[in-house]
GUBABA-621182 format. One record per residue (C-alpha): residue number from 1; residue in one letter; x, y, z. Coordinates in nm, 2 decimals, m for minus. Layout:
BEGIN
 resi resn     c1     c2     c3
  NUM    a      X      Y      Z
...
END
This chain:
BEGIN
 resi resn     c1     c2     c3
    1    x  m7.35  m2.75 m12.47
    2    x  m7.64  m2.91 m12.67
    3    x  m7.60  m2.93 m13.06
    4    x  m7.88  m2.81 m13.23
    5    x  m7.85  m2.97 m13.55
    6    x  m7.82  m3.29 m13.38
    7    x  m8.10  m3.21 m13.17
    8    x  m8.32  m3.14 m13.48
    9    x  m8.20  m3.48 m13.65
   10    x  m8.30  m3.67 m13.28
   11    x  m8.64  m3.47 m13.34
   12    x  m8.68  m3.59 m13.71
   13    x  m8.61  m3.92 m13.63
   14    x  m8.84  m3.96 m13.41
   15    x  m9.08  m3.80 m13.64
   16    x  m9.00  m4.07 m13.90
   17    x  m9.08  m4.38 m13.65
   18    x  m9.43  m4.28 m13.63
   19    x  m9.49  m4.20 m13.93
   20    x  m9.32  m4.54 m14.04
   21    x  m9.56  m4.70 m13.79
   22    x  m9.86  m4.50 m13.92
   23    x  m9.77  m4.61 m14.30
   24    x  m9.72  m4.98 m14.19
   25    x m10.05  m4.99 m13.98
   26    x m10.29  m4.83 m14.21
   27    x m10.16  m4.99 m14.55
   28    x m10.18  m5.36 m14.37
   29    x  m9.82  m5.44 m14.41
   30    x  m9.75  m5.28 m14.73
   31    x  m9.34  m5.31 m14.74
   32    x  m9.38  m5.16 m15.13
   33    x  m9.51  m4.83 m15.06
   34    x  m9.28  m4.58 m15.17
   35    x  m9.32  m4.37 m14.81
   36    x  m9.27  m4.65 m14.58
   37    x  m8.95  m4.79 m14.85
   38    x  m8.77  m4.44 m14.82
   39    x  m8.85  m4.43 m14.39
   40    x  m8.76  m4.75 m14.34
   41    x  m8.44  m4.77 m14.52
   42    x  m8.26  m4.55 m14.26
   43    x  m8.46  m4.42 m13.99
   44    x  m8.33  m4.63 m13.72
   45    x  m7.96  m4.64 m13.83
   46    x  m8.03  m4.26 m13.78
   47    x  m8.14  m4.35 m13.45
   48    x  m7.77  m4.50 m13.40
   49    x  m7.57  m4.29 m13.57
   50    x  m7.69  m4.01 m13.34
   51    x  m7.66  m4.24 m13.01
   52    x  m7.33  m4.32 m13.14
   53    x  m7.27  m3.96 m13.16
   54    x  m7.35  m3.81 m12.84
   55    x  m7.14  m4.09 m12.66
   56    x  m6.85  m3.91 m12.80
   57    x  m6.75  m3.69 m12.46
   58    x  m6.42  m3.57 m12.47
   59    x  m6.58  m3.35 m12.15
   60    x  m6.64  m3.67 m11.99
   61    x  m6.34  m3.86 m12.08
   62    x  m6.33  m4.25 m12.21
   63    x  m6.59  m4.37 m11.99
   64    x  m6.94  m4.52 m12.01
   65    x  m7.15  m4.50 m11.68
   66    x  m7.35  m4.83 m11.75
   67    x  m7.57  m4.80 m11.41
   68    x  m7.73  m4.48 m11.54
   69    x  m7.78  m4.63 m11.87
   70    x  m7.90  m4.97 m11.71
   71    x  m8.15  m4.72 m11.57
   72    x  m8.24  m4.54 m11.85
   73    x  m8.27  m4.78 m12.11
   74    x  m8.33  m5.15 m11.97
   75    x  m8.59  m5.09 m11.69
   76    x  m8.79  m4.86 m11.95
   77    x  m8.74  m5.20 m12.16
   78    x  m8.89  m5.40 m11.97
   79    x  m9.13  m5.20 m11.79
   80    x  m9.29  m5.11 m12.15
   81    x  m9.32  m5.45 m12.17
   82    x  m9.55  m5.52 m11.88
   83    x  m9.75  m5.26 m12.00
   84    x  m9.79  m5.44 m12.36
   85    x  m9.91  m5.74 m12.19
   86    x m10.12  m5.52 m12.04
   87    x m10.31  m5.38 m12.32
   88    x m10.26  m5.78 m12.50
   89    x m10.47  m5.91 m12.23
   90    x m10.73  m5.64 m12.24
   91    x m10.78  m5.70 m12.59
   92    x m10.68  m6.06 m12.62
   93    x m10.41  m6.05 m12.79
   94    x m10.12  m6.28 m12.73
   95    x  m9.89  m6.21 m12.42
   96    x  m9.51  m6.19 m12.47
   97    x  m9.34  m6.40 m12.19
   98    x  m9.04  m6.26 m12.04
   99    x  m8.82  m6.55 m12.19
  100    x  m8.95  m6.47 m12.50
  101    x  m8.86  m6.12 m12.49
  102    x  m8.54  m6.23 m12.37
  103    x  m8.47  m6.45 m12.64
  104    x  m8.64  m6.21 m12.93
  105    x  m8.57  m5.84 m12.76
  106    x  m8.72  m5.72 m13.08
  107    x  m9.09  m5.80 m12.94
  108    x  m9.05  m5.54 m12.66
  109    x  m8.88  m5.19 m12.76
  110    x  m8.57  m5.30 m12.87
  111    x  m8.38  m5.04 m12.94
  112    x  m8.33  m4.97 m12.58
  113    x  m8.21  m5.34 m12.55
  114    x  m7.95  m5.28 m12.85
  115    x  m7.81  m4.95 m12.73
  116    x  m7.78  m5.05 m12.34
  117    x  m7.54  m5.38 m12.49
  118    x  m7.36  m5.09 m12.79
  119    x  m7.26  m4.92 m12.45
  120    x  m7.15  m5.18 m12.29
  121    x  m6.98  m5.32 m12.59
  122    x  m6.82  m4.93 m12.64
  123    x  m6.68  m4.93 m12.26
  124    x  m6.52  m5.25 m12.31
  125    x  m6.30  m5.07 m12.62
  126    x  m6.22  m4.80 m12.40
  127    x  m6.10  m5.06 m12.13
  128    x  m5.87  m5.22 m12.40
  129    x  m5.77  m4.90 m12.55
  130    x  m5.80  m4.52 m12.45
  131    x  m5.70  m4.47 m12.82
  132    x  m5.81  m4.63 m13.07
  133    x  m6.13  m4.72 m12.93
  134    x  m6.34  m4.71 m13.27
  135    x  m6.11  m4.94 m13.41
  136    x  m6.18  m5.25 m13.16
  137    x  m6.58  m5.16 m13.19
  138    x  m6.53  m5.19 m13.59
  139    x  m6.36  m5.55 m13.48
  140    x  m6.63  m5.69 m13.23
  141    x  m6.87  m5.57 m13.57
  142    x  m6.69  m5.83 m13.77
  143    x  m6.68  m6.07 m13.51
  144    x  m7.03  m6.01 m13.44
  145    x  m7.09  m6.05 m13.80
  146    x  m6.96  m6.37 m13.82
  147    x  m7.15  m6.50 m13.48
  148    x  m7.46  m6.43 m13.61
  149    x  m7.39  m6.61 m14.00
  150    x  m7.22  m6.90 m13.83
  151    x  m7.36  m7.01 m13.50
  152    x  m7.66  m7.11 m13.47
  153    x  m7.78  m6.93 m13.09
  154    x  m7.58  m6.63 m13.25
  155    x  m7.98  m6.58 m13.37
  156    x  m8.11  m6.46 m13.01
  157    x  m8.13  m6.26 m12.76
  158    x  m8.09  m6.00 m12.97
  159    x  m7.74  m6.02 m13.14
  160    x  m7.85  m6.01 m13.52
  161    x  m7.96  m5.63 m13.44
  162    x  m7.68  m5.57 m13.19
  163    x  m7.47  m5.67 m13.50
  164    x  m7.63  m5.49 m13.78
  165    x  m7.68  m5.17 m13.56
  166    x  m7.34  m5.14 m13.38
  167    x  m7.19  m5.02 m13.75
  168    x  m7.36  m4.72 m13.75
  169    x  m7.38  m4.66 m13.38
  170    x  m6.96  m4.65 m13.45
  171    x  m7.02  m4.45 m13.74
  172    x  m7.19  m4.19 m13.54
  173    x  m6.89  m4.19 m13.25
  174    x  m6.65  m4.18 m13.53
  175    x  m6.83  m3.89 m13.71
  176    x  m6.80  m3.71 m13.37
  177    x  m6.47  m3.76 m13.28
  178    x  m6.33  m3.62 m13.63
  179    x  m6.59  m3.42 m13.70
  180    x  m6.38  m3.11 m13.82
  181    x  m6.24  m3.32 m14.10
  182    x  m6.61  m3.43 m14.21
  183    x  m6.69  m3.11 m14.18
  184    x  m6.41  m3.01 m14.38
  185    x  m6.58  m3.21 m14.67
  186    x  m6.92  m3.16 m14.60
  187    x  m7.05  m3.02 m14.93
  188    x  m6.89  m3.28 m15.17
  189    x  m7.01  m3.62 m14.94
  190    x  m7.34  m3.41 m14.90
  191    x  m7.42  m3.41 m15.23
  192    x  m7.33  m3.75 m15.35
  193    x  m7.48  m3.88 m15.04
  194    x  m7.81  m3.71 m15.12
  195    x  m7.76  m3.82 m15.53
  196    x  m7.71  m4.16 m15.43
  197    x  m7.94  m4.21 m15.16
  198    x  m8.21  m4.11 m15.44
  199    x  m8.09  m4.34 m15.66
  200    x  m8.10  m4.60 m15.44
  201    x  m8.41  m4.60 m15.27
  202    x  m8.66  m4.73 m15.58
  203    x  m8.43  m5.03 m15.56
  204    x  m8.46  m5.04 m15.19
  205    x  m8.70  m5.38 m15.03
  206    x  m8.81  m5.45 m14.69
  207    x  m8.63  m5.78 m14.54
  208    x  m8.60  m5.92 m14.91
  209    x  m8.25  m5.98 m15.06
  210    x  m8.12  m5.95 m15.35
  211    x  m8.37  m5.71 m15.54
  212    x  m8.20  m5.60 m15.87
  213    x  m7.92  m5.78 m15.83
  214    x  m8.15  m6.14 m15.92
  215    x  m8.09  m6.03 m16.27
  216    x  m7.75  m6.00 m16.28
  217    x  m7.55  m6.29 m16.44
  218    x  m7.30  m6.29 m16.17
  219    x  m7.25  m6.62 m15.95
  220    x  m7.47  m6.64 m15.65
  221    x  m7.19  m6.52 m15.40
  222    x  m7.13  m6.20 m15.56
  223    x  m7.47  m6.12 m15.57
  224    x  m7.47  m6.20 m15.22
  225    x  m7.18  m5.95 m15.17
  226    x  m7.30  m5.69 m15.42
  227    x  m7.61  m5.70 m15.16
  228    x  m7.40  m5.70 m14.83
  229    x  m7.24  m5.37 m14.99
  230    x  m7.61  m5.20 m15.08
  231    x  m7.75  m5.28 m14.74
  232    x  m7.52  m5.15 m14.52
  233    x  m7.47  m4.84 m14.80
  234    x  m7.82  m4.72 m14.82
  235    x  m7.85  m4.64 m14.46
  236    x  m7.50  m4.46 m14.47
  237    x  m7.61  m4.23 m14.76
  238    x  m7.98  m4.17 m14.57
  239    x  m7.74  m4.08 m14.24
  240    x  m7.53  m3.81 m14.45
  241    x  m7.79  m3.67 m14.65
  242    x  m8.03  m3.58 m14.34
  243    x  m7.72  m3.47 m14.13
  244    x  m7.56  m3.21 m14.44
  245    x  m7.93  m3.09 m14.51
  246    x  m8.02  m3.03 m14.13
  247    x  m7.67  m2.88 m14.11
  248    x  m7.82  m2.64 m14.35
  249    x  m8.14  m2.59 m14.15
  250    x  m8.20  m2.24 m13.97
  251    x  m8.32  m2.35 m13.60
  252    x  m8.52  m2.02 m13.59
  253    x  m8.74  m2.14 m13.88
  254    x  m9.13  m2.24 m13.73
  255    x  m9.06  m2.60 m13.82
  256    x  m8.68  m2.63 m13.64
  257    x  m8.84  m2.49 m13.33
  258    x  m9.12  m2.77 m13.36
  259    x  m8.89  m3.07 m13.43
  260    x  m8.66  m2.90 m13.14
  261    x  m8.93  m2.97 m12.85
  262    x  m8.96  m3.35 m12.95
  263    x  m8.59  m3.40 m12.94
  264    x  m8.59  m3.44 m12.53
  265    x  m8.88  m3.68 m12.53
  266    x  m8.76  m3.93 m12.82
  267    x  m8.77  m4.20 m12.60
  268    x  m9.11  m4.12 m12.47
  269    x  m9.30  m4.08 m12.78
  270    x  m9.07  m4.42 m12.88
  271    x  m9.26  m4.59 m12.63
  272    x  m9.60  m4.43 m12.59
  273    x  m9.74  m4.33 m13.00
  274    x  m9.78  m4.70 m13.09
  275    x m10.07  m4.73 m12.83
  276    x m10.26  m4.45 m13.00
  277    x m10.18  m4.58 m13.40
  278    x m10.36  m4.92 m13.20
  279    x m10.67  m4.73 m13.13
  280    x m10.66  m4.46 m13.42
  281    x m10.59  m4.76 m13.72
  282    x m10.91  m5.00 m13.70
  283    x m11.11  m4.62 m13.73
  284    x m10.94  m4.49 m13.97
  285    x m10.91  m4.75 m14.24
  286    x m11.29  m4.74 m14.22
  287    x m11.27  m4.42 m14.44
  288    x m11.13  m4.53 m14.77
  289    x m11.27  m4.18 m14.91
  290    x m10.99  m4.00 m14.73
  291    x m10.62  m3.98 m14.93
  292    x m10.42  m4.28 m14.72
  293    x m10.12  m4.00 m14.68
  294    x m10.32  m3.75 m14.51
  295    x m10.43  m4.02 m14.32
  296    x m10.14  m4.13 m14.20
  297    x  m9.99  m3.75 m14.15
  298    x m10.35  m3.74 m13.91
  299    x m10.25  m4.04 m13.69
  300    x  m9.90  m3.91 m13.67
  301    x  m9.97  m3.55 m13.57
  302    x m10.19  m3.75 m13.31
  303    x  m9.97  m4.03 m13.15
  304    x  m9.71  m3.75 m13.13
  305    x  m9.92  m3.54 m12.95
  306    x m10.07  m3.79 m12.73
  307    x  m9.75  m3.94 m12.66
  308    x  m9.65  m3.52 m12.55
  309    x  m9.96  m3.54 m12.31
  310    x  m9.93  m3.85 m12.16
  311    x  m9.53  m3.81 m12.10
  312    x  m9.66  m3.46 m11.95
  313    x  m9.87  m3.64 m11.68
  314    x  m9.62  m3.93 m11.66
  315    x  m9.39  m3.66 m11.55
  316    x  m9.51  m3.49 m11.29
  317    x  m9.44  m3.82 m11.07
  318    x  m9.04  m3.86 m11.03
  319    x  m9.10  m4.23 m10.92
  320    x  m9.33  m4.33 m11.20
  321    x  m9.09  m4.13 m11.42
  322    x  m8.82  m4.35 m11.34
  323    x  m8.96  m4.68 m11.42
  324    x  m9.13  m4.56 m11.72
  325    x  m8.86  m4.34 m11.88
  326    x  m8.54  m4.41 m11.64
  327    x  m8.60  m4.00 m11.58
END
């Protein structure tokens, strides 16, 4: 049985990566807006949070079927990619090469890439333990941790994401299997996590460390701690604050029922929406009259629905289907 607030929280997710996209696009790179700050600083933990989640089965039992998600994540993966270099070469811009994407998996859709390897990484704790399995993931995190701060080749092939993503991705199986005790809670961590998370955010910078902390008179390795703690903290109290508040959410209201049909297609509108904010982004910046958020609420509403069309049509062809969306 499908859970409907989770369903609603895949569907605002998805909501938030093209509208991240839009923000990014139409500002030029601007890591300071406030929008893009407050997207960006937990949208795709979200992402893995709720992956995390649904691989909690106790239906299914401690198992992982890696050939169906070798099908529905990694051909999709690299598939999209051949279509990139398609639209590169059309208009001349520069082609990825497959050892390239190999080597950085966040130049093709990555997330695909990182989830596939979480799975696989997840099947190998049940194999060790039918248990206590979130305990060895929370271990291969700290080993990971340490590959990718120590070794040098612990930079590629995507490991630095598999190892910042694979906390959350835990967090969200955890979540699941004790839910009833979260649950339990759910009013007091809601709160604090929404207090927090609102706190935090102003504070919040894209790929720069440190931020406040630089003016604390602390030795460098606390700060360095201090920011280790912040960074993996902000994401955690955007996670709970969107999951209490969605837990609060009436699916029969207009918007629910909206968010509810993009749900099933995440991983379509993922893959497909970036095409249209590359067509839509050169036009629109041309009209600096218009406000730059409804502009990018404009290209969002359209890559969403475009990506809904062209998934439509993509559909109607099992074969195609499967290459493009392992469906």
């Amino acid at each position: 049985m499908r859970n409907i607030h989770i369903d609603l929280l895949k569907g605002f997710a998805i909501i938030l990566v093209v509208l991240g996209h839009s923000v990014q696009f139409l500002s030029n790179n601007n890591f300071e807006d406030p929008l893009f700050k407050f997207i960006y600083s937990f949208h795709m933990p979200l992402f893995m949070f709720l992956s995390g989640y649904v691989c909690f089965n106790p239906q299914k039992g401690k198992y992982i079927d890696l050939k169906k998600r070798f099908k529905t994540l990694i051909i999709p993966f690299f598939t999209w990619w051949g279509i990139y270099n398609i639209y590169a070469f059309l208009s001349h811009k520069n082609i990825i090469s497959f050892i390239e994407l190999l080597v950085q998996p966040d130049n093709g859709l990555w997330f695909l890439w990182v989830l596939f390897f979480l799975c696989i990484l997840l099947q190998i704790s049940f194999i060790i333990t039918k248990k206590y399995e979130e305990i060895i993931m929370l271990l291969i995190a700290i080993i990971l941790f340490f590959i990718t701060s120590f070794i040098p080749y612990g930079k590629y092939f995507g490991i630095p994401l598999i190892s910042w993503y694979i906390v959350y991705f835990s967090f969200g199986y955890i979540f699941h299997k004790y839910e009833p005790f979260f649950v339990l809670y759910r009013h007091f961590w809601g709160m604090i996590s929404i207090l927090f998370f609102l706190i935090a955010i102003p504070f919040w910078h894209f790929g720069t460390p440190f931020t406040f902390l630089e003016n604390l008179s602390l030795p460098f390795e606390y700060k360095k701690i201090l920011y280790l703690i912040y960074k993996y903290f902000v994401p955690f109290f955007g996670i709970l604050s969107f999951y209490y508040i969605f837990n609060l959410s009436s699916s029969r209201k207009l918007y629910a029922k909206l968010i509810l049909h993009l749900a099933p297609i995440t991983l379509e509108i993922y893959a497909i929406h970036i095409y249209f904010i590359y067509l839509l982004n050169p036009i629109l910046n041309k009209y600096n009259s218009i406000n730059f958020y409804l502009k990018a609420i404009f290209l969002t509403l359209i890559a969403i629905a475009g990506s809904f069309l062209v998934q439509k049509l993509i559909s109607k062809n099992k074969y195609i289907n499967k290459i493009f969306f392992g469906k």
